[in-house]
C-alpha positions, 0 to 999 in steps of 0.5 A, a space after each residue: 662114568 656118568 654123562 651129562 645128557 646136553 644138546 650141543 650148539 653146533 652152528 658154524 661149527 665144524 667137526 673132524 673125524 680122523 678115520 675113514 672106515 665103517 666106523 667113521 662112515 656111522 658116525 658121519 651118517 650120524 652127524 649129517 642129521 645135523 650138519 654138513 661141516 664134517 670134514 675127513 681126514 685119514 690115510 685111506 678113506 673108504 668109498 661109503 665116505 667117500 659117497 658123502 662128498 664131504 670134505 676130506 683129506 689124504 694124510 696121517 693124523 699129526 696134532 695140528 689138523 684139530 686145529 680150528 674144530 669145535 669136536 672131534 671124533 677118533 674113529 681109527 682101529 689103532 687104540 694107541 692112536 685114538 688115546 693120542 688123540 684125545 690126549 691132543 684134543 685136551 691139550 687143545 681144549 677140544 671135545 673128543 669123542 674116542 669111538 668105543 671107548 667110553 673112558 677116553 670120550 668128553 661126551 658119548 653119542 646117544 641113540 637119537 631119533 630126530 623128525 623136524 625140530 623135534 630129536 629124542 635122544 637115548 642114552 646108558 651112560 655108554 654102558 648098554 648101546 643096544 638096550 638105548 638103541 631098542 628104546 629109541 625104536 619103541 620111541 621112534 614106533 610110538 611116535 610115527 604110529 601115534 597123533 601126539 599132537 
């Protein structure tokens, strides 16, 4: 697989998770660096989430809800349904991202580090998750430790 690193114009757009775990709850804090227009919805939402006060809904997935969403994350732990999914967002002609699995994901999120107007991100092609996020830090470390202007 090889992924295209871009920066998304997300502006007024909106961004479902399905999913209300852990998972989910990493990826919101990912994405609430740059938006609040995350909106939930699965059957049970865990409390972290729920802490966000973010938009969510109580319901099991059924294609209709990524109507209206400009990307979608499936972040639920049952593979047959995260390939639905994607397989519906497609149909829909809406970007997915299937959290841990690579194959099913139209883009993958990199490490990203993010001061101001200024967001370095690091990816591996969704190969080597932790080698990205080590470089990030050193990245991260140099940047906040150093006058780089």
């Amino acid at each position: 697989m090889v992924f295209l690193p871009v920066t998304l114009n997300i502006t007024d757009k909106d961004i479902l998770i399905v999913g209300g775990g852990k998972v989910a709850f990493h990826k919101i804090k990912l994405l609430q660096v740059f938006t609040d227009r995350i909106h939930v919805v699965a059957k049970e939402i865990c409390d972290e989430i729920l802490s966000l006060g973010l938009p969510t809904t109580y319901k099991a997935y059924e294609p209709g809800i990524l109507d209206d969403y400009f990307l979608v994350y499936a972040c639920t732990n049952i593979r047959e349904l995260n390939k639905q999914i994607y397989e519906d967002a497609h149909h829909k002609g809406i970007l997915v991202n299937v959290v841990d699995n690579p194959p099913l994901c139209d883009f993958v999120s990199p490490a990203i580090y993010k001061k101001e107007n200024m967001t370095v991100a690091v990816g591996s092609n969704a190969e080597d998750v932790y080698a990205s996020i080590a470089l990030r830090n050193k990245i991260k470390d140099f940047l906040e430790n150093n006058d780089t202007k």
